[in-house]
C-alpha positions in Angstrom: -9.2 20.0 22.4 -6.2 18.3 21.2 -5.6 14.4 22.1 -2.5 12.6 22.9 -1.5 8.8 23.2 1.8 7.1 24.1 2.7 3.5 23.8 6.1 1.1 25.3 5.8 -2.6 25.1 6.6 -5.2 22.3 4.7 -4.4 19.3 5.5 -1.8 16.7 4.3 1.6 18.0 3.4 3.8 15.5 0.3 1.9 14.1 -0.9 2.1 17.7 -0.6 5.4 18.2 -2.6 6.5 15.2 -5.2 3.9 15.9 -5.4 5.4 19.2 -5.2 8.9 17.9 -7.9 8.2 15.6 -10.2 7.1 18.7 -9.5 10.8 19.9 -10.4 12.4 16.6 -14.0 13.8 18.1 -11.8 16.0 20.4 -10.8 18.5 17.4 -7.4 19.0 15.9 -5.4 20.8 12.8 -2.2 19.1 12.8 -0.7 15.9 14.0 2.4 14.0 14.8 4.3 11.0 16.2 7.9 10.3 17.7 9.1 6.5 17.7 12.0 5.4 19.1 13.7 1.9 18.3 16.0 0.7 21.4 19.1 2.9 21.5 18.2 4.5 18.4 17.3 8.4 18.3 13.3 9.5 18.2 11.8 9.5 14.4 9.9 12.6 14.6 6.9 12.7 11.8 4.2 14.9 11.5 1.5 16.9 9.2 -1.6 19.1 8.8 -5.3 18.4 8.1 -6.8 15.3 8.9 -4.9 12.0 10.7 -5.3 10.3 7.4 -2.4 12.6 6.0 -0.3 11.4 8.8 -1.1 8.3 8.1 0.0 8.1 4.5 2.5 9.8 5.5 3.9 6.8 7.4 2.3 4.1 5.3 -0.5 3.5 8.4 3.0 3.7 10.7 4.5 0.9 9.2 7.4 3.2 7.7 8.4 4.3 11.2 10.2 1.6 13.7 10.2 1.0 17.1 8.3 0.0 20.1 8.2 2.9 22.3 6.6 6.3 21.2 4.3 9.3 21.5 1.6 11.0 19.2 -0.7 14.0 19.2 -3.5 15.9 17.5 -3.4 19.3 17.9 -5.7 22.1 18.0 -4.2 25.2 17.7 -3.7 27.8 20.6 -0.1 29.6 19.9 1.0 29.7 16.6 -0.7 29.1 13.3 -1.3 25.6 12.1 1.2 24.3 10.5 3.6 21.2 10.4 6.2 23.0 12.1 4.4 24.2 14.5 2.4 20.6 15.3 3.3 18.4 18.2 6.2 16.3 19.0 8.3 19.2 19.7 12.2 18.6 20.4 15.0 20.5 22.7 17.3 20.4 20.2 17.1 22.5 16.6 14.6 21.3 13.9 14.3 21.2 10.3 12.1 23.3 9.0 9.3 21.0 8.5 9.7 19.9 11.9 10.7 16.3 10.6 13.2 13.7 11.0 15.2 12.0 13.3 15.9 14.1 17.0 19.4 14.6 18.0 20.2 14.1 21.9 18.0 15.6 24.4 14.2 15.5 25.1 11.1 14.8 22.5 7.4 15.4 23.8 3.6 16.5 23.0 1.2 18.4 25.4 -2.0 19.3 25.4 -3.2 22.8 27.4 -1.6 26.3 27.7 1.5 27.8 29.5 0.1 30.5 30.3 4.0 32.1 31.1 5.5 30.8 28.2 6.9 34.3 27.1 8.9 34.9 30.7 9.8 30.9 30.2 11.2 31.4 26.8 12.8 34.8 27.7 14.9 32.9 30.4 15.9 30.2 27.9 16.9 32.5 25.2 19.1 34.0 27.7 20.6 30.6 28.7 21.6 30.1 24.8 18.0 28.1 23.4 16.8 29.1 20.0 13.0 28.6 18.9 11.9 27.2 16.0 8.1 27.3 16.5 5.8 29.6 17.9 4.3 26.9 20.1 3.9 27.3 24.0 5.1 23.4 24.0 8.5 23.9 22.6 9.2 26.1 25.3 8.1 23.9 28.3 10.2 20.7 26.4 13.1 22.7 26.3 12.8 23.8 29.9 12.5 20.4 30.6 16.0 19.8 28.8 17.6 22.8 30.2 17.1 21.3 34.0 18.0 18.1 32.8 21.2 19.0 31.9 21.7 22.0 34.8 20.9 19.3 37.7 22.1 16.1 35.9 19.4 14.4 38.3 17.2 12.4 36.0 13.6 13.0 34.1 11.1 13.3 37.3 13.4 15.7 39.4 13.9 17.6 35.6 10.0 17.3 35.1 9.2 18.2 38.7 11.6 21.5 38.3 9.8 22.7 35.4 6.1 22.1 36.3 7.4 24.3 39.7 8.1 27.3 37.2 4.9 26.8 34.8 1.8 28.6 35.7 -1.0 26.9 33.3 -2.7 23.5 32.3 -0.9 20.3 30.9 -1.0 17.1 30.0 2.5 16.0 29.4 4.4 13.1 27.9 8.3 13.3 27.3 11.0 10.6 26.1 14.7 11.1 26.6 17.3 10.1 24.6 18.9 8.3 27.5 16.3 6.6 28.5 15.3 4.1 25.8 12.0 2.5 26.1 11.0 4.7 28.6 8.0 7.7 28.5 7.8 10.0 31.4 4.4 12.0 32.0 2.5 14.5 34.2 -0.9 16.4 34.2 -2.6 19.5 35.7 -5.9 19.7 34.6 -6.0 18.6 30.8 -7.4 15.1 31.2 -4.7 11.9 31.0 -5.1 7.9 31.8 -2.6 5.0 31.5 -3.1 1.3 31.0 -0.9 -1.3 31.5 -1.5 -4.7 30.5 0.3 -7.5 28.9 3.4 -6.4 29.6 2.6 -3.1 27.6 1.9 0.5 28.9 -0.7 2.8 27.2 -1.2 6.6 27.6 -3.9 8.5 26.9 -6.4 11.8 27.1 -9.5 9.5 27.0 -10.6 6.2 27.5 -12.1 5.2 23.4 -8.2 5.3 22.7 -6.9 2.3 24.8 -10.2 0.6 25.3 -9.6 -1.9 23.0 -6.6 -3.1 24.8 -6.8 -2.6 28.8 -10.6 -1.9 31.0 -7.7 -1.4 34.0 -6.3 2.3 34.1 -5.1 4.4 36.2 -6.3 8.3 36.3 -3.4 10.4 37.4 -3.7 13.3 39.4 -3.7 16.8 39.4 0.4 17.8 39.8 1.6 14.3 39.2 4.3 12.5 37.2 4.6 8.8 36.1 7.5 7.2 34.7 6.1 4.1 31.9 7.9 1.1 30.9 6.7 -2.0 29.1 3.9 -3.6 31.7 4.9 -1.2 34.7 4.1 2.3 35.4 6.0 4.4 39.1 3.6 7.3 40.0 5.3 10.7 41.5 4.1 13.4 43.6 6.2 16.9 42.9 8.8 16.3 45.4 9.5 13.1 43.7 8.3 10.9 46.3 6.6 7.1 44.8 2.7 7.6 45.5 0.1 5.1 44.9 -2.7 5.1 42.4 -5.3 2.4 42.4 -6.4 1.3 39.0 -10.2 1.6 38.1 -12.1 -0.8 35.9 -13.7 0.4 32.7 -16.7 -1.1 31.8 -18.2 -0.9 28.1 -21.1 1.8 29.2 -20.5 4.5 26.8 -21.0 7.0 30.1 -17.6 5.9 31.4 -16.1 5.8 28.0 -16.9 9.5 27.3 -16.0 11.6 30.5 -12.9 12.3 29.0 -10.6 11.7 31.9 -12.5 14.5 33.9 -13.9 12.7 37.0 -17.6 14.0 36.3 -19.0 15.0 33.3 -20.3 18.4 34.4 -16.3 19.4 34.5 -15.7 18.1 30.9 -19.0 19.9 29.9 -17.9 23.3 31.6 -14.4 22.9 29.6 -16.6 22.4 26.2 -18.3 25.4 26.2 -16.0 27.4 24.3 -16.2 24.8 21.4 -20.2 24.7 21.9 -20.0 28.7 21.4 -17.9 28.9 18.2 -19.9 26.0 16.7 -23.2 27.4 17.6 -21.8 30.9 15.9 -20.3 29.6 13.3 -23.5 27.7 12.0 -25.0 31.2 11.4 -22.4 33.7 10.7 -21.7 33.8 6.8 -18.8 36.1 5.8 -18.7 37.9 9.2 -22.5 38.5 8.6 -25.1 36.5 10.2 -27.4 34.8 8.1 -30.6 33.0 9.3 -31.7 31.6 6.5 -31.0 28.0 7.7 -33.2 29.1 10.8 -36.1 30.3 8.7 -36.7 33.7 9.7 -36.6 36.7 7.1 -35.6 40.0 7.2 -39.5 41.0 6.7 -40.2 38.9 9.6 -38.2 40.4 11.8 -39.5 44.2 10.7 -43.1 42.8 11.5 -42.2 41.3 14.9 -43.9 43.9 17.1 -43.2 41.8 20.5 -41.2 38.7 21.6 -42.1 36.3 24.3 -39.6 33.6 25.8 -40.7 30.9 26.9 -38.6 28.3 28.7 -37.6 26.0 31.8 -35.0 26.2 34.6 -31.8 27.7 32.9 -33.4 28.0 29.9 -35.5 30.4 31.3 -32.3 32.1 32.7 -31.4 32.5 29.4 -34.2 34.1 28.5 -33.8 36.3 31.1 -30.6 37.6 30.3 -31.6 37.8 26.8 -34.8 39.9 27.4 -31.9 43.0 28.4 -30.1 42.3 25.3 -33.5 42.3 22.8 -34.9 45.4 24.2 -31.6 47.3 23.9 -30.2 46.3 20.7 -33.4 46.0 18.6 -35.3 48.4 21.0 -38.0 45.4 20.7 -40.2 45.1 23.8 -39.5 41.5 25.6 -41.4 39.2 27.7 -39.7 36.3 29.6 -42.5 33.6 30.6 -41.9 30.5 32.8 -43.5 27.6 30.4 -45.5 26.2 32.9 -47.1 29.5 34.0 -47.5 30.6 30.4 -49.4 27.5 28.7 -51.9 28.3 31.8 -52.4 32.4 31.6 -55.2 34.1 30.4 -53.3 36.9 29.4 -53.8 39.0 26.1 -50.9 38.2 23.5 -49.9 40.6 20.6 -50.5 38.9 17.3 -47.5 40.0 15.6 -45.4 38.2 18.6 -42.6 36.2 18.0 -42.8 33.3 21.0 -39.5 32.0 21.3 -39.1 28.2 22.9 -36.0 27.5 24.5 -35.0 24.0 25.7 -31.8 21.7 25.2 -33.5 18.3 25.0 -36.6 19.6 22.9 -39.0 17.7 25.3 -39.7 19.6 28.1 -43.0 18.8 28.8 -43.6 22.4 29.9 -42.2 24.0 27.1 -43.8 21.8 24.3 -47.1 22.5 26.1 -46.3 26.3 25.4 -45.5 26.2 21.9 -48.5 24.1 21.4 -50.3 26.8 23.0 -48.7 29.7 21.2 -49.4 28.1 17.7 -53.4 27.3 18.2 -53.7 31.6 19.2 -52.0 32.0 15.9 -48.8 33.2 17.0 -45.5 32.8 15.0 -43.0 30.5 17.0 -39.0 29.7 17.2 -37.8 26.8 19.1 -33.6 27.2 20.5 -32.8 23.5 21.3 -30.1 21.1 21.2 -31.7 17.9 19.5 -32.1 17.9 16.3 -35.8 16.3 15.9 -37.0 16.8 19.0 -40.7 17.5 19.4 -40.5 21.6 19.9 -38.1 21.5 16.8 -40.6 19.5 14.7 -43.5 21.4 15.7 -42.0 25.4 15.7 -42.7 27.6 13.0 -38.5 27.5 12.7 -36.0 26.4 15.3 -32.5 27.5 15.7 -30.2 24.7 16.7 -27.5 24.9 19.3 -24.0 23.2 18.9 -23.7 21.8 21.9 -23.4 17.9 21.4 -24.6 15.7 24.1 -24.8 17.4 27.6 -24.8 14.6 30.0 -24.9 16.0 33.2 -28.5 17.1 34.8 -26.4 20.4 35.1 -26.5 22.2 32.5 -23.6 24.0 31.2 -22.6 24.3 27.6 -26.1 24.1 26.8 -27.2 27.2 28.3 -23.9 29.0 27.1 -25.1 28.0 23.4 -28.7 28.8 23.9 -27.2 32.0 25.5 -25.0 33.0 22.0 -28.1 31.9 20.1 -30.3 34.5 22.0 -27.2 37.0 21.9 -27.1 36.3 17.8 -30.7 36.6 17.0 -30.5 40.0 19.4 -28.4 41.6 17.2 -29.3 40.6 13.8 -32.9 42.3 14.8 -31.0 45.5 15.6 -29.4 45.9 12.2 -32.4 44.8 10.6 -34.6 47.1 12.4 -32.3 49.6 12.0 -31.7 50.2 15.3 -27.6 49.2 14.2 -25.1 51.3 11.8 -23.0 48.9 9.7 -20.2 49.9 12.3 -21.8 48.9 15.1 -23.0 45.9 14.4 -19.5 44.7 12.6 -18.4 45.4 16.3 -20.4 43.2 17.8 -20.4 40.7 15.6 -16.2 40.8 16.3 -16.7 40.7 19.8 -19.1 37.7 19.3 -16.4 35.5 17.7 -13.6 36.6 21.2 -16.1 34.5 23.1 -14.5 31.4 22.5 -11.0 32.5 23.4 -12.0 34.3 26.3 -14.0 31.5 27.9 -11.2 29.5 27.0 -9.3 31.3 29.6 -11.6 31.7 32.4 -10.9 28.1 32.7 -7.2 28.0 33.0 -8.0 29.7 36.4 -10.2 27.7 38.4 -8.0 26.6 41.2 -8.8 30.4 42.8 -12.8 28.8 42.8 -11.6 25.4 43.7 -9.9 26.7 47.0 -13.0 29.5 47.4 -15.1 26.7 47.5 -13.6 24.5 49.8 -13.6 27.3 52.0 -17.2 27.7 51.9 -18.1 23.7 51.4 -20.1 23.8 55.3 -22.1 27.6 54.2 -26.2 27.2 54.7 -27.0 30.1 52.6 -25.9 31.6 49.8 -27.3 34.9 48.1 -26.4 36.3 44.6 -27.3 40.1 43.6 -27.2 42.3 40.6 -28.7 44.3 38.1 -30.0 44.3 34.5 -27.8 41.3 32.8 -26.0 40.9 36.1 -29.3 39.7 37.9 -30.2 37.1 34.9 -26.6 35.9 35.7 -27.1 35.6 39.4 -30.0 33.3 38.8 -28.1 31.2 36.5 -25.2 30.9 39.4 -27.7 30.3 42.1 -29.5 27.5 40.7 -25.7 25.6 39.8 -25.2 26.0 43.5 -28.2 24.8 44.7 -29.2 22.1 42.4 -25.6 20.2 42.7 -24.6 21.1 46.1 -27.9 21.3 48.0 -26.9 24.5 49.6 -29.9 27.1 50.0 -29.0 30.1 47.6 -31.4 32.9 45.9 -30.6 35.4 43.7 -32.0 38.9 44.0 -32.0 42.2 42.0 -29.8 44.2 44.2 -32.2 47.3 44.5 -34.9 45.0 46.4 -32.5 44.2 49.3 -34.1 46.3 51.3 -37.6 45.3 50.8 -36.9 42.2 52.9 -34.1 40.5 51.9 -31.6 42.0 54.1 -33.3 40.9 56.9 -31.9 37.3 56.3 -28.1 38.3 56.3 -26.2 37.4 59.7 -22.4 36.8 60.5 -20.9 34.7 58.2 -23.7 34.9 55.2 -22.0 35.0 51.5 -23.4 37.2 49.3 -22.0 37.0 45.7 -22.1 40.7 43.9 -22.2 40.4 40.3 -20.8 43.6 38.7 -20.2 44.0 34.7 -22.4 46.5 34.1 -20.8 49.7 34.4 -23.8 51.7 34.5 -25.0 49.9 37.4 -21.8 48.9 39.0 -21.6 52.0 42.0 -25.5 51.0 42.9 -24.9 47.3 43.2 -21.8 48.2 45.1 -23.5 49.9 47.9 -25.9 47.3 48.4 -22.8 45.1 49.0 -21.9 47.4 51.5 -25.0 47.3 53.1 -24.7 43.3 53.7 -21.0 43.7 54.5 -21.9 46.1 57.2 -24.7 43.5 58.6 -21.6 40.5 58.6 -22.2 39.0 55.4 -18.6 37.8 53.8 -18.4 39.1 50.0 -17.9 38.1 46.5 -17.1 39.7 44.1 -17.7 39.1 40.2 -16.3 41.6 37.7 -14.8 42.2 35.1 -10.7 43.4 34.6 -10.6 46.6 35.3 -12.8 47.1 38.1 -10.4 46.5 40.9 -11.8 49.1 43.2 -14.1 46.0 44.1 -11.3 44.6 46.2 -11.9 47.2 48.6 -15.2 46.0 49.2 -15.4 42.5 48.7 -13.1 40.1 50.7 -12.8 37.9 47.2 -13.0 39.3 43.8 -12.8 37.4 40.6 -12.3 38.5 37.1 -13.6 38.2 33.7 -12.1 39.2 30.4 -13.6 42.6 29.1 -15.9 42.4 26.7 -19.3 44.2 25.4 -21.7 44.4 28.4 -24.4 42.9 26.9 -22.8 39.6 26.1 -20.5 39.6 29.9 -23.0 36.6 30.8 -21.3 34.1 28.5 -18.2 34.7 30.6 -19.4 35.8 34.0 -21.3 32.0 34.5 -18.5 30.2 34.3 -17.0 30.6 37.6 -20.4 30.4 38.9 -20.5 26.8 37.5 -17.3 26.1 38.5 -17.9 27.4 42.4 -21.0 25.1 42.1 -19.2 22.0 41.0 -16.5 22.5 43.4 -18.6 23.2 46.1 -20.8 20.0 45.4 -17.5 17.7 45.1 -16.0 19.0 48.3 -19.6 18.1 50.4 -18.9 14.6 48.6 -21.6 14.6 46.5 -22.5 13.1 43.0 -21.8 15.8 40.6 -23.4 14.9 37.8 -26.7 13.4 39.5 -28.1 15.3 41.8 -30.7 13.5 43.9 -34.9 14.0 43.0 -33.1 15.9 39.4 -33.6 14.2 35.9 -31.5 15.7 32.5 -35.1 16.2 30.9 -38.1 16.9 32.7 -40.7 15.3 30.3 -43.6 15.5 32.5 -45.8 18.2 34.3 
């Protein structure tokens, strides 16, 4: 979300900036803004709501605003409503109330991310004399940025590098002061950011598409660094202030390179998509806080006549499926059958004739899977295809299909892809319990709220991977890995397994926790890792023993739970948290740092991320 460019050289600003903002338009935004400053003169702050083109006219296509060294920014909102005043650049200084107009002395900037401990942040300023005229996270970290400025009277990277000390949270970062004309400073943790320099001009950036057209040569800052930008020259910082550095890469016109997004492999930048893959994906079905399928095809008298429901899938589609099967058969009290594809297009087995056979793939060609459905349809069966592609082969040939938001999923990895087929599943799950009755009008309001806190919650599961980052670098040498759980718990463990295996080639299996002892526990030894999944409170004492059983035969344990639970601690030597949520839908939230301890276990062993060796993205044949 969100997108920010910055320019300082010899052309006029502005219209580069919204040209370049207008590259990032694809990343999603409510509001945006620019600050240009001419020479010695003050910032000319500008912004508005909607779409860029407001902005644009705003500024007659930037022409109205002068000067050759500024900052812009679409934003997407996380604290505070959308609205101009609350859109990016934000100022130290007071503001009018449209947030407009030139910026008296002090410090001007954008961000993109969250500070997370903006509240304590702002608490400390107000007490130090500040006032707030947003509701913005931003305005707070640019005036902490002003306030140590002024206290230390040491210059913008010590002032910058005092802040980003005190800030728990992601950023991407780019600040002008007013006594230093011509000059941007910047910094990033996490939210993506690139600079270019060439022809005696320095460009900023969250993605390459937005400075393409003028440099292939940028530089990719690093996690917890600063740079300070002039016309044609850009001085990199670590945070003690020390000069560090950074060789440029060259771009090449491949649309692969163009579109990572500043993350260094696209499975990262997928992972950090999901939320928006899960609201789109609910939002293309629910109607009025009410989900309506008629775009998918199925009726309300189809659904009372489904007497049975097969799944049939691939991989982590068939991980979905799994998960899914828990949800079905509680919610619509609907018996479920999960079916690898390749096992099911070759089974004699007797199938119910008023079954529902349910296809799930991303690409829609999964030789497997197509076989299935093709299978399905010539016994007479009614059939659903979940997929990603619009056109594909399964959704041509399904009886209906129910298409997931994802956008293009480039890594072989799957991530946001299986979190929107997972929604879908979790969507269709409970629209058959209201309509079989099996739902009052309360409870499936309920879920349907708790549906829509997806997003958000994902959202900040992934402002706290560095905990997995330094988890995995512990365990980067491990030979094998073993995931248990039950009910939902065990459909997530096989999700996590395969990310670890499939990406960083280390042996893992995941196990319903209650057959450790018919074999399993024979393989644990000094040293083993054993990841407990544990959001099911039902469940949660059982699969808490079996921990104990591996701990007491020297495994070294994980936890997974959710907030709440932290008795686990006293078990597990690491425990990680999820937001609460229903039960039935904890998978959408308990993968993600099972994704993430796979990435960051595959980029500490050196590996390539996003192409995993003997892997393809679609397997298209048997």
């Amino acid at each position: 979300m969100c997108g920010i460019v910055g320019f300082t050289g010899h052309q006029q600003a502005a219209p580069i900036l919204l040209e370049g903002l207008s590259k990032l338009e694809y990343r999603g935004y409510d509001s945006a803004g620019l600050a240009v400053r001419d020479g010695e003169n003050l910032a000319e702050v500008v912004k508005s709501t909607g779409k860029l083109r407001n902005l644009a006219e705003k500024t007659n296509d930037g022409l109205a605003i002068h000067g050759t060294c500024g900052i812009g920014h679409t934003r997407w909102a996380t604290h505070g409503e959308p609205s101009q005043t609350n859109a990016h650049p934000h100022v130290s200084g007071n503001c009018t109330r449209s947030g407009s107009g030139p910026v008296e002395s002090g410090v001007v900037g954008v961000h993109n991310g969250i500070i997370e401990n903006y509240q304590e942040l702002k608490d400390k300023l107000l007490r130090h004399g500040y006032t707030f005229y947003s509701q913005t996270d931003t305005e707070v970290l640019i005036k902490l940025v002003d306030y140590y400025y002024k206290k230390y009277q040491a210059g913008p990277i010590d002032a910058i590098n005092k802040t980003l000390v005190r800030v728990r949270g992601s950023y991407a970062l780019e600040v002008m002061f007013t006594d230093y004309p011509g000059e941007i400073f910047v910094a990033r943790k996490d939210s993506p950011m690139i600079i270019g320099v060439a022809g005696g001009e320095t460009y900023v950036a969250s993605d390459v598409p937005a400075i393409l057209k003028y440099t292939r040569n940028v530089y990719y800052i690093g996690n917890l660094q600063l740079a300070r930008l002039r016309p044609g020259q850009a001085i990199f910082y670590d945070l003690n202030g020390d000069e560090i550095e950074i060789e440029p890469t060259e771009i090449t016109f491949s649309a692969e390179a163009a579109e990572k997004g500043g993350y260094e492999y696209f499975m990262m930048k997928e992972i950090h998509e999901q939320p928006k893959a899960v609201l789109d994906t609910l939002n293309s079905v629910l109607k009025e806080d009410r989900i309506d399928l008629s775009e998918v095809g199925l009726t309300d008298e189809e659904i009372q006549n489904i007497s049975q429901i097969y799944i049939v899938a691939c991989g982590s589609a068939w991980h979905v499926g799994m998960a899914a099967q828990y949800i079905f058969e509680d919610l619509a009290e609907l018996p479920v059958r999960v079916e690898l594809a390749s096992e099911f297009r070759y089974r004699r087995m007797p199938l119910d004739s008023n079954a529902l056979v349910v296809v799930i793939s991303q690409s829609g060609e999964t030789a497997d899977s197509l076989a299935a459905l093709r299978e399905a349809k010539t016994k007479g069966l009614k059939t659903m295809g979940i997929v990603n592609v619009v056109g594909s082969s399964i959704a041509r040939e399904a009886d209906r299909v129910f298409y997931t938001l994802a956008g293009p999923e480039i890594a072989v990895a799957t991530t946001k892809a299986y979190s929107a087929q997972l929604i879908a599943c979790d969507i269709l799950a409970v629209q058959f319990g209201k309509v079989r009755g099996k739902l009052t009008e309360e409870q499936y309001g309920e879920l349907i709220a708790k549906l829509r806190l997806l997003p958000e919650k994902m959202s900040r599961l992934l402002e706290e991977k560095e905990r997995i980052q330094w988890f995995a670098a512990k365990f980067a040498s491990a030979k094998d890995v073993f995931f248990v759980g039950r009910g939902i718990d065990y459909a997530i463990g096989l999700e996590g397994s395969l990310k670890m295996k499939e990406i960083s080639y280390i042996h893992s299996e995941a196990y319903a926790a209650g057959e450790l002892k018919h074999g399993t526990i024979s393989l644990i030894e000094d040293g083993t890792l054993v990841i407990g999944l544990l959001t099911q409170q039902d469940l949660y004492e059982k699969t808490i023993s079996n921990m104990v059983e591996c701990k007491s035969r020297g495994a070294y344990l994980m936890g997974l739970t959710t907030y709440g639970n932290y008795g686990v601690e006293d078990t597990a030597d690491f425990t990680v948290y999820i937001p609460k949520t229903d039960e039935h839908f904890a998978a959408s939230l308990a993968v993600i740092p099972l994704q993430l301890l796979g990435y960051y276990l595959s980029v500490a062993r050196g590996l390539d991320v996003d192409k995993p060796r003997n892997l393809a993205k679609s397997v298209t044949v048997e």
